[in-house]
C-alpha positions in Angstrom: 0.0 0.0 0.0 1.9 3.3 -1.1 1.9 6.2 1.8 -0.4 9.4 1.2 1.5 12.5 1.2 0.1 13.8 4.6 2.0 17.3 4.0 -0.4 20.3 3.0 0.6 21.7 -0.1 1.8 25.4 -0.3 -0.9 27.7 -2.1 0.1 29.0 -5.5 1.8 32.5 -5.6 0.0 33.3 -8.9 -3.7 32.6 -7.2 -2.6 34.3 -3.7 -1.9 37.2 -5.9 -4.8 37.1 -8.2 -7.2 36.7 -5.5 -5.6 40.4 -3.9 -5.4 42.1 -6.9 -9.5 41.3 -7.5 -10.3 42.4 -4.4 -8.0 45.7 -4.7 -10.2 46.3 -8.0 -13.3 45.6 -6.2 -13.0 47.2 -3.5 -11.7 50.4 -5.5 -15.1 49.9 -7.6 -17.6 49.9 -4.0 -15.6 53.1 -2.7 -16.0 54.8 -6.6 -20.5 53.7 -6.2 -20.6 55.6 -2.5 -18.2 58.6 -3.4 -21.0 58.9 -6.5 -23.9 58.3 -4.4 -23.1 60.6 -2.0 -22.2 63.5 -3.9 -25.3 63.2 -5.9 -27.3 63.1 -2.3 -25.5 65.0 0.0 -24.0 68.0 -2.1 -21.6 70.5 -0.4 -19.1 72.8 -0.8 -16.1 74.1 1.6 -18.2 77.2 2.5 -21.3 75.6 3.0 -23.4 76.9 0.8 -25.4 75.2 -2.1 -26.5 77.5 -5.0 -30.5 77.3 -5.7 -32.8 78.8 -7.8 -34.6 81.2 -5.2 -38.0 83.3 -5.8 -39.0 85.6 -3.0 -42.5 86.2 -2.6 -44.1 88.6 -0.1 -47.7 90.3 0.7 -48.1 94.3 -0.5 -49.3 96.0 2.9 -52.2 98.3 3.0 -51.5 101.6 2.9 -48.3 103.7 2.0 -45.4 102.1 1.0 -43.1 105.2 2.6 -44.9 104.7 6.1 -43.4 101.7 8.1 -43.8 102.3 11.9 
């Protein structure tokens, strides 16, 4: 009866470094979707102010326009 190699076999270079460099790229990929998402969302700016398209509407009091008290 021949002997069965009992030793565990050393895992491939090539596949230790394929299996890094996918999840390099997808992890690159899931940061790219959340910086897009969130700056679609959640705009800002370093001043904290968003431009907007702005329409001021007030009432005409009675009486003089010269006469506040």
């Amino acid at each position: 009866m021949p002997e069965e190699n009992t030793t565990p076999t050393k895992p491939n270079l090539k596949t230790i470094g394929r299996g890094i460099s996918l999840a390099i790229i997808i992890g690159a990929v899931v940061v790219a979707i959340i910086a897009i998402w969130e700056y679609g969302h959640r705009p800002e700016t370093d001043d904290a102010t968003v431009r907007a398209n702005f329409i001021g509407v007030a009432h005409k009091p009675a009486g003089t326009s010269s006469s506040y008290v």
